[in-house]
N, C-alpha and C positions, 0 to 999 in steps of 0.2 A: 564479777563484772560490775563493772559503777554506772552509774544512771545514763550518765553519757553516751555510751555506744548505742547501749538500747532506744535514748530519743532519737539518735538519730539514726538508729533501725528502721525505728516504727515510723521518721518522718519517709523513709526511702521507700518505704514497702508502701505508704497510704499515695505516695506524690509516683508513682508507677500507678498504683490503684484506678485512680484519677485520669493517669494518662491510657490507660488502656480501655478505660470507657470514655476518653475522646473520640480516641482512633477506632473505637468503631461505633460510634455515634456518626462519623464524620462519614465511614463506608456507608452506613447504611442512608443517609442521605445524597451520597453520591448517587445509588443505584438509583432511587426517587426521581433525581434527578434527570438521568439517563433514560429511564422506564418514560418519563413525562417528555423529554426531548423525541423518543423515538415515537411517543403517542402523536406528538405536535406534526411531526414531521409525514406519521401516514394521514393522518385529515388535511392537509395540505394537497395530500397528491391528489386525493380520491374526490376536493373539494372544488377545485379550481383545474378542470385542464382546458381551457380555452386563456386562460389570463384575467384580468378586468378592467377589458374594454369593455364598453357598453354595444348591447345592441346600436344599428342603424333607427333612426325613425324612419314613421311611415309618412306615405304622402301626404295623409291630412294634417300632421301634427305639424308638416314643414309646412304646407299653406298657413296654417293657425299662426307660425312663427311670423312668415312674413308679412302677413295682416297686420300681425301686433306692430310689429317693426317699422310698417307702412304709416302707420298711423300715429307712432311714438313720433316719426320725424315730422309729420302733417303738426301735429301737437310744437313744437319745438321751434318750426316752423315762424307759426303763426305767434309765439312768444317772443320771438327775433325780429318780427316783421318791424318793417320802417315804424316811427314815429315820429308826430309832430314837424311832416310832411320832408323828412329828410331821407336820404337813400342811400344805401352802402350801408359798409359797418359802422358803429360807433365810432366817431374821433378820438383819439386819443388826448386828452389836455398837456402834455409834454409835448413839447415842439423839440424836433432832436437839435443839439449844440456841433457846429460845424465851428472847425477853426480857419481863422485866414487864411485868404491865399498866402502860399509861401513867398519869396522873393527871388528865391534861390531857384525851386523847382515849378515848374508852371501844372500843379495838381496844387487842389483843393486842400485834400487832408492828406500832406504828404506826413513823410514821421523825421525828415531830416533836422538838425539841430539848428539851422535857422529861424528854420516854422517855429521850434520852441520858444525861443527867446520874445517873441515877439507877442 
């Protein structure tokens, strides 16, 4: 035999070698896998069977809330409040732009091709 057959014997026999401790390097993480998915799945059941909602609060904690809330607006309020003896909200400095009367249409801001021109 010449050198030939035999390297490429020895490459067939080592490039199998190789593959057969993929294939089951690859099982044996699979089950890993599987063993860890079925773990996940009974702490699941055993951990949660109501869901996660939360409890109801109790009555004092909802008075507390509206106290706080009662007073957030008082606060807010008083921040809002008139100045400089004016009342209402703030004015705005933009005065809004109204286009002419039409000629055509007896509205204000009509959208006919008249009103445009003009």
């Amino acid at each position: 035999m010449s050198a030939m057959p035999i390297a490429l014997l020895l490459t067939t026999a080592a490039t199998a070698a190789v593959g057969v401790a993929v294939l089951r390097t690859l099982q044996g993480l699979r089950r890993q896998v599987a063993a860890l998915h079925h773990e996940l799945a009974a702490s699941r059941a055993t951990t949660v069977p109501h869901g996660l909602v939360p409890a109801a609060r109790s009555a004092s904690d909802t008075d507390e809330i509206r106290a706080a809330v009662a007073e957030a607006l008082a606060e807010e309020r008083e921040r809002s409040s008139p100045r400089h003896g004016r009342s209402g909200p703030p004015r705005s400095r933009v005065t809004p732009r109204t286009r002419p009367r039409c000629s055509v249409c007896p509205t204000a801001n009509c959208s006919c091709p008249a009103s445009r021109t003009s």
